[in-house]
PANURO-149444 format. One line per field, with one value per atom (N, C-alpha, C): residue number from 1; residue in three letters; x, y, z. Coordinates in steps of 0.05 Angstrom, whole numbers, m for minus. Layout:
BEGIN
seq = NUM_...
type = ALA_...
u = X_...
v = Y_...
w = Z_...
END
This chain:
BEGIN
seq = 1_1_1_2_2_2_3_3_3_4_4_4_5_5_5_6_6_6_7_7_7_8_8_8_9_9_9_10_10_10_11_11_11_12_12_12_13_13_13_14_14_14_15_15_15_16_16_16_17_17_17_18_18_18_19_19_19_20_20_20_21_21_21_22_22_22_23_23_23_24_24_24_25_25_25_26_26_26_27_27_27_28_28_28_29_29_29_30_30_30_31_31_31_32_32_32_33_33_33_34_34_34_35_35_35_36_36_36_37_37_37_38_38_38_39_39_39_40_40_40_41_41_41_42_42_42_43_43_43_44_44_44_45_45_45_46_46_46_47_47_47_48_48_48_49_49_49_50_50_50_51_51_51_52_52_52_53_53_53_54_54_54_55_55_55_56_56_56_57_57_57_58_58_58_59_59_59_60_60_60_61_61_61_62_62_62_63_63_63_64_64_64_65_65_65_66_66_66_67_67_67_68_68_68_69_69_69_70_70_70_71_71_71_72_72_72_73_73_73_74_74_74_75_75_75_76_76_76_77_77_77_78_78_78_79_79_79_80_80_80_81_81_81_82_82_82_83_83_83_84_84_84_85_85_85_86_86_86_87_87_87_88_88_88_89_89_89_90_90_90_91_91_91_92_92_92_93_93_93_94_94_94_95_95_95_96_96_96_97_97_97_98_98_98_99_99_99_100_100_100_101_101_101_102_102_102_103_103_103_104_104_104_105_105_105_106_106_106_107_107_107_108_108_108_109_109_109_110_110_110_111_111_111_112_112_112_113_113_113_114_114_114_115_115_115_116_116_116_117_117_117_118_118_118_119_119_119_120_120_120_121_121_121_122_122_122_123_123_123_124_124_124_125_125_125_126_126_126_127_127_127_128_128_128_129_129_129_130_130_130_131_131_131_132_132_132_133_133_133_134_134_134_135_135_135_136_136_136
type = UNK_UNK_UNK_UNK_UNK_UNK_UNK_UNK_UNK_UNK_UNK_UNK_UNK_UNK_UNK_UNK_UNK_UNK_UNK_UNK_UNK_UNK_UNK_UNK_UNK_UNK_UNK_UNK_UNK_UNK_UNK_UNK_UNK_UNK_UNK_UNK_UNK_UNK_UNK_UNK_UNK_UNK_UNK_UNK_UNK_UNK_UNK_UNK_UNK_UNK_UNK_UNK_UNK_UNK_UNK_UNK_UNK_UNK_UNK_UNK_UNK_UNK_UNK_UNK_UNK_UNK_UNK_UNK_UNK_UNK_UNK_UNK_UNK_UNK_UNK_UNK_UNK_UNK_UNK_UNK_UNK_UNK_UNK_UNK_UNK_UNK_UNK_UNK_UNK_UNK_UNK_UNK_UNK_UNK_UNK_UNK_UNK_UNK_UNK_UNK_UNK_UNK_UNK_UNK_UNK_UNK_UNK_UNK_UNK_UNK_UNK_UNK_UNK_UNK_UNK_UNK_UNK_UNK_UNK_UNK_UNK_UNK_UNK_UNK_UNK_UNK_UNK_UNK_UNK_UNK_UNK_UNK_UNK_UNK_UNK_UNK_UNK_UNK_UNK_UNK_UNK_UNK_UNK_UNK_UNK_UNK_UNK_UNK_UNK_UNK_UNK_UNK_UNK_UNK_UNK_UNK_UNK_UNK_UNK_UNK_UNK_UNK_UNK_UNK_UNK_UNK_UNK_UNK_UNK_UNK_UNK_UNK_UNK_UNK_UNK_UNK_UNK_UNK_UNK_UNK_UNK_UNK_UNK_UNK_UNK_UNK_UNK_UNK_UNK_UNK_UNK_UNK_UNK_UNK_UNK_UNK_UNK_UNK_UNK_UNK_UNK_UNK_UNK_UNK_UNK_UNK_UNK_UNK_UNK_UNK_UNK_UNK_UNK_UNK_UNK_UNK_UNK_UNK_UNK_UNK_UNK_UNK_UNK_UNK_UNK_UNK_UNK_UNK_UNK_UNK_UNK_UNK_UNK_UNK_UNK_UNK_UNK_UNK_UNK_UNK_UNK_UNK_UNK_UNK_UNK_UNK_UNK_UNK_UNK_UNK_UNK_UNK_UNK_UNK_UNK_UNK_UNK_UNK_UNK_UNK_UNK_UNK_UNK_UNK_UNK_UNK_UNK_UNK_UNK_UNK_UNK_UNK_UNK_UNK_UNK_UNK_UNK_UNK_UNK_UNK_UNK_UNK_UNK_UNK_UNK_UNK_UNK_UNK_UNK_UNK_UNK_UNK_UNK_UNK_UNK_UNK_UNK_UNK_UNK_UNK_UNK_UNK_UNK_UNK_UNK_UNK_UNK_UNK_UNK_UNK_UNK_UNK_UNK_UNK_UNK_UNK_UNK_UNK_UNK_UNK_UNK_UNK_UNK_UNK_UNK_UNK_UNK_UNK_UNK_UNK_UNK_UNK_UNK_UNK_UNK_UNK_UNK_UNK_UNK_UNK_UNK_UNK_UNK_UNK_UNK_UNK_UNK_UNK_UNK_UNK_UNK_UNK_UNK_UNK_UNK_UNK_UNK_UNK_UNK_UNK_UNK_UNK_UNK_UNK_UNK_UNK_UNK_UNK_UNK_UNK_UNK_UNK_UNK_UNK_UNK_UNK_UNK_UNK_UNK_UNK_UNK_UNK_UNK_UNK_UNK_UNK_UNK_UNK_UNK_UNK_UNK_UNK_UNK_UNK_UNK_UNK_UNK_UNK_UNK_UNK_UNK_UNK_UNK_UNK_UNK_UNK_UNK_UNK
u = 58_51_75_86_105_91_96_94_108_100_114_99_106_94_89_69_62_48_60_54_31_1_m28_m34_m17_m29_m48_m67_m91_m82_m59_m55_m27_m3_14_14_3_5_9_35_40_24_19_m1_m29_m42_m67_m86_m102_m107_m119_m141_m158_m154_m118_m124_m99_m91_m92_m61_m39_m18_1_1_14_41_59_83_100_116_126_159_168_195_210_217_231_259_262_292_296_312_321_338_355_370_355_336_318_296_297_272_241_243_207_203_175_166_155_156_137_119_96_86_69_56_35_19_m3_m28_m48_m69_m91_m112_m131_m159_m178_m195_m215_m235_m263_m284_m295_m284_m284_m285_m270_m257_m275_m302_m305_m333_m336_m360_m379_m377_m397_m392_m410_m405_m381_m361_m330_m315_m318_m299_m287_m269_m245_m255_m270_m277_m260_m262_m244_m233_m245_m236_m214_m213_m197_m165_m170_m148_m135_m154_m143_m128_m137_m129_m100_m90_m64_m42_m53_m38_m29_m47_m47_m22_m26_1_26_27_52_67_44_67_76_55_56_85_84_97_129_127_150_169_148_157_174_153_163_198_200_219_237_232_262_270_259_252_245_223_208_188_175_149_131_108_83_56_44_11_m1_m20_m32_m50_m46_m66_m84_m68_m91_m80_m98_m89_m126_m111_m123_m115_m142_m131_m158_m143_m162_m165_m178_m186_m186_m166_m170_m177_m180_m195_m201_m217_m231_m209_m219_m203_m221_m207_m235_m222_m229_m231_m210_m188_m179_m153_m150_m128_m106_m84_m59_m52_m45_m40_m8_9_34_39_37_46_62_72_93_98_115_100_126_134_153_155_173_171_178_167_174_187_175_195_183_205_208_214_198_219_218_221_221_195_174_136_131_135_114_128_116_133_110_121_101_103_90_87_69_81_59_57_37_33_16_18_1_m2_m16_m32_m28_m18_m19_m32_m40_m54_m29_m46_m29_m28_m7_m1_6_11_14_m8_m26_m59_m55_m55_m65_m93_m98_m120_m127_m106_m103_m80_m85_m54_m76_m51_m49_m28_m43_m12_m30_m5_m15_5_m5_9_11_30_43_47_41_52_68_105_117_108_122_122_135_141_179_176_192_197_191_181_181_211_219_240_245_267_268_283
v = 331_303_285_266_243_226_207_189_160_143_122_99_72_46_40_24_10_m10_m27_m51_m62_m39_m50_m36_m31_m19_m38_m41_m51_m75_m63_m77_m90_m85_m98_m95_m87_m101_m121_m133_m153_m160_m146_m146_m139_m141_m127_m157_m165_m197_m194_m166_m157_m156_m145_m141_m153_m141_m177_m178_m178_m195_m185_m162_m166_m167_m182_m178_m162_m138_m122_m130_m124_m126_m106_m91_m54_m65_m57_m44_m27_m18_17_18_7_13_23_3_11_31_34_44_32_8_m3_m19_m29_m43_m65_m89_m114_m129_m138_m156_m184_m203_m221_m226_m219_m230_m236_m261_m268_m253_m245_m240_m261_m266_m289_m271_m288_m280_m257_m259_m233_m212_m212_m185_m173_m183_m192_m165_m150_m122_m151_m148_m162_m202_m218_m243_m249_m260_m276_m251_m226_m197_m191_m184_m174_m141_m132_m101_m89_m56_m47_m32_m34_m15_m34_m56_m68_m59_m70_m57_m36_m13_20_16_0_6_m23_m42_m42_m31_m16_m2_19_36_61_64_29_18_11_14_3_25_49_74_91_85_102_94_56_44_49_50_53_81_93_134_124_118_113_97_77_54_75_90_109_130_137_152_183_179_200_196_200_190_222_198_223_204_222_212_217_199_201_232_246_269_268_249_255_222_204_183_173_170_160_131_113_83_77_58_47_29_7_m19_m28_m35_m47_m68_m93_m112_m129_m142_m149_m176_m169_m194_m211_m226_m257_m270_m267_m275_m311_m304_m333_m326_m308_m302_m285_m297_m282_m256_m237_m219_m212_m193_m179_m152_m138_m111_m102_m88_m68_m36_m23_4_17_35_60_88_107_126_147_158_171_200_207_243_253_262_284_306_321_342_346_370_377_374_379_377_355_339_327_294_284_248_236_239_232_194_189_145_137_116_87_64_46_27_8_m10_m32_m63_m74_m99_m123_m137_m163_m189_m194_m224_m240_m269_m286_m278_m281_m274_m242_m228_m204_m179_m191_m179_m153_m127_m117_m109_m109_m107_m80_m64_m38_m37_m2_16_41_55_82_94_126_141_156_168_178_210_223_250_247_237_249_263_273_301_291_301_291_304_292_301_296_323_331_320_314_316_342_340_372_371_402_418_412_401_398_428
w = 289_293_285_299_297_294_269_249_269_282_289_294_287_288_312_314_344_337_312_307_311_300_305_278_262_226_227_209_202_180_162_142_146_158_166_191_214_240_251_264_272_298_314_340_339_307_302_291_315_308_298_283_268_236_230_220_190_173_151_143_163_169_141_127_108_111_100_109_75_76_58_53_31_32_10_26_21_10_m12_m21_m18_0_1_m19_m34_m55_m85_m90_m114_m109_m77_m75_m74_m81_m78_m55_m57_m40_m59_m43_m57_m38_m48_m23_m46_m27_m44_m24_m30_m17_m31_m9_m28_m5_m16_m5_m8_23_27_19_22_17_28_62_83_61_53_38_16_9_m20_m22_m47_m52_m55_m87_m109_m99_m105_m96_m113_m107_m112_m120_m123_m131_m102_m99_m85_m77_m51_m56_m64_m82_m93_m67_m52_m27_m9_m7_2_m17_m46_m60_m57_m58_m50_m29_m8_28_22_10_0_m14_m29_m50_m41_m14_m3_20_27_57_35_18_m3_2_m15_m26_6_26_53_65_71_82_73_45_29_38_40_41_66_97_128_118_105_99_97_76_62_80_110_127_111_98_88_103_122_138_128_119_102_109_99_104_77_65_37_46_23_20_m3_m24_m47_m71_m68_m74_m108_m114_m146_m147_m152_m154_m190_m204_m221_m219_m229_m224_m258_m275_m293_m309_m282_m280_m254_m252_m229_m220_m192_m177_m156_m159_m146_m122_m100_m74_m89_m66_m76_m97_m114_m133_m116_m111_m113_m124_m115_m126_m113_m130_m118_m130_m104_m104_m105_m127_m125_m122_m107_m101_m105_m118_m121_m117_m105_m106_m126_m132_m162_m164_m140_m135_m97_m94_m76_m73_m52_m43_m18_1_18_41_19_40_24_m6_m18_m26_m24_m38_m54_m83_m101_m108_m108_m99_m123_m129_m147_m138_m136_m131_m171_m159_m177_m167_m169_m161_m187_m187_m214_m206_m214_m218_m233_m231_m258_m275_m290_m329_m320_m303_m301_m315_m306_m315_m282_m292_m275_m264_m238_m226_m208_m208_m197_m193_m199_m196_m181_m176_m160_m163_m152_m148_m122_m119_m92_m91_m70_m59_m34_m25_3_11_37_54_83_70_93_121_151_166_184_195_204_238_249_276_291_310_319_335_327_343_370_386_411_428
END
């Protein structure tokens, strides 16, 4: 399977009128990713809470997006997120996402979510499984 954009991702799709416009910004030198987004109500589990599932499904396009950026292109295989405090439809948040190790099949990734005052609201890590070009 080849790993390639067609600008309808769900979460940064530029052609995806569905879906929620994030725009990322990769250092290949340091290695991370950063983004800021706010979540509307759309988005929301519990009345004014932020679903946690929405969070997972940013944090999950950080460390993925990041891997594709460094041309490590992988797919999450085994991703762990916490929620250390709640977030409210309407609050700012900024992501930051790093990669922490590689090798050959695996790219091990972190993400985390901040609010104001640098209150986090979720982290993750994740397990990547690269994937190669096929042989021509």
């Amino acid at each position: 399977m080849t790993l390639r954009s067609d600008k309808h991702c769900f979460v940064c799709g530029e052609e995806n009128p569905q879906g929620l416009g994030v725009k990322f910004q990769v250092d290949r030198k340091a290695r991370t990713i950063r983004t800021r987004h706010v979540f509307s109500k759309t988005y929301q589990g519990y009345a004014g809470l932020v679903h946690g599932g929405m969070l997972a499904l940013l944090l999950d396009e950080a460390m993925a997006k990041l891997a594709f950026e460094l041309s490590l292109p992988a797919v999450t295989g085994e991703i762990t997120v916490r929620f250390p405090a709640p977030l409210f439809t309407g609050e700012r948040i900024i992501v930051y996402g790093n990669i922490t190790r590689e090798d050959r099949r695996i790219v091990l990734a972190e993400a985390r979510a901040e609010k104001k005052g640098g209150v986090v609201v979720a982290e993750a890590r994740a397990r990547l499984f690269r994937r190669r070009e096929p042989a021509v």
